[in-house]
C-alpha positions in Angstrom: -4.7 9.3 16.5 -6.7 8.5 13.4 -10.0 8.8 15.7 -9.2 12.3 16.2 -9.3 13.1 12.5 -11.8 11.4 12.0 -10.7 8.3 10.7 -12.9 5.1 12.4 -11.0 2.1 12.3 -14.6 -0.3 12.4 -15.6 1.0 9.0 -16.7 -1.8 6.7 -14.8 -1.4 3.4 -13.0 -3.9 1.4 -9.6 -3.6 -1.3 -10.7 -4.9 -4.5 -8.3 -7.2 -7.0 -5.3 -6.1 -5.7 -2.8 -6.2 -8.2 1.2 -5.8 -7.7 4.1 -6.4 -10.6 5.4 -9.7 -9.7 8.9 -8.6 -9.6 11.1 -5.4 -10.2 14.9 -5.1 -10.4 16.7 -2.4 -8.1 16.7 0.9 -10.4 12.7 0.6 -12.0 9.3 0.9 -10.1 6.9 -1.3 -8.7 3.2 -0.8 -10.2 0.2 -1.5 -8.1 -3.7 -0.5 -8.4 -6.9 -1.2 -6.8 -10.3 -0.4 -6.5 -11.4 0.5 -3.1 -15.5 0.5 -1.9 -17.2 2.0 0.7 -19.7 -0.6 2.1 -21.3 1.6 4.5 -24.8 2.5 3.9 -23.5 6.3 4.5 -20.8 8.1 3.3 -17.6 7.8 4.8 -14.1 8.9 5.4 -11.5 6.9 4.6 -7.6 7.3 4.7 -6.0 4.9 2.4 -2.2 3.9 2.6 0.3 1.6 1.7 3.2 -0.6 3.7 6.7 -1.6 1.6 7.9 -4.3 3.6 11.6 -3.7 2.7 14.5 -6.2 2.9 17.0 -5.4 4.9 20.5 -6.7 4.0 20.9 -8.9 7.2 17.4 -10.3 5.8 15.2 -8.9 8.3 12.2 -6.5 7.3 12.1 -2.8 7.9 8.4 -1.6 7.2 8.0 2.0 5.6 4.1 3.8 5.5 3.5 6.1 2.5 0.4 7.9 2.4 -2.1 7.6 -0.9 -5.1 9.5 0.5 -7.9 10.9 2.3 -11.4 10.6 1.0 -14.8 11.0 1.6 -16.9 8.5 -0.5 -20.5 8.0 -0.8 -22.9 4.9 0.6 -21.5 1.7 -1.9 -19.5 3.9 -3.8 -15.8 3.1 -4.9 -12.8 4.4 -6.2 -9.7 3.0 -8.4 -6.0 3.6 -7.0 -2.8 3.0 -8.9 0.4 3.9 -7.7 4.4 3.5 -8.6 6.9 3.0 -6.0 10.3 4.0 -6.6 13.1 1.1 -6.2 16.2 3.3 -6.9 18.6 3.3 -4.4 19.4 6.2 -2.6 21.8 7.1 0.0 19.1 7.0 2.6 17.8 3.4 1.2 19.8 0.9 -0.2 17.2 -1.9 -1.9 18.1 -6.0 -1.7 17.3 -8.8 -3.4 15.0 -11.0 -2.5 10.7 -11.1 -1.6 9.3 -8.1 -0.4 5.8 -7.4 0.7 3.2 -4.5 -0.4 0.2 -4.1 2.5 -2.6 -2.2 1.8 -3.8 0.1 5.0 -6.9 1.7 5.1 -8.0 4.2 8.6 -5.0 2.1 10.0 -5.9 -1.4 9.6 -4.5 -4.0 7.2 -6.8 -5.1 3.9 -5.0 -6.7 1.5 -0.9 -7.8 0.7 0.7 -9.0 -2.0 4.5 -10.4 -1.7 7.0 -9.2 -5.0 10.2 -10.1 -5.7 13.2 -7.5 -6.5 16.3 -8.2 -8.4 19.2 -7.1 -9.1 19.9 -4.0 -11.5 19.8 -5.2 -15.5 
């Protein structure tokens, strides 16, 4: 599907110091950033998103995609990403304690992850 909008999953890129907030209670937001780079020797199209690996309360995982992007960068150029993710819970997602895992996704295919812990509300 990606291929169609063209989106090549063989692109040679790379996720750059990857940094997630070691923990967050149920109720704030988790912080992460980035700096993503091109290494093509022509400019590319990328689409750049990221996986919560929720905890469910049986203790299984229950993966959710949300989008950050689609861009176009130049031959060796690069870009810096931050993002917040909410951790509130709402009546269509109840959050648990325990480790939980942030995966960077770029045209598709896994870069980067970082595990985080979430506690209970303060």
């Amino acid at each position: 599907m990606l291929r169609m909008h063209g989106f090549k999953t063989d692109r040679r890129c790379c996720v750059q110091g990857l940094k997630v907030s070691k923990s967050v209670k149920i109720g704030d937001h988790l912080t992460f950033d980035f700096v993503f780079r091109n290494l093509e020797k022509r400019t590319e199209q990328f689409r750049i998103e990221y996986i919560v690996h929720y905890l469910t309360s049986k203790g299984k995982i229950s993966p959710k995609v949300f989008k950050i992007g689609e861009y176009k960068i130049e031959a060796g150029g690069s870009i810096s990403i931050g993002r917040r993710q909410s951790f509130r819970n709402f009546t269509t997602r109840k959050h648990y304690s325990g480790k939980h895992t942030l995966t960077i996704l770029v045209n598709g295919k896994p870069k980067d992850r970082q595990d985080f812990m979430v506690g209970d509300e303060s």
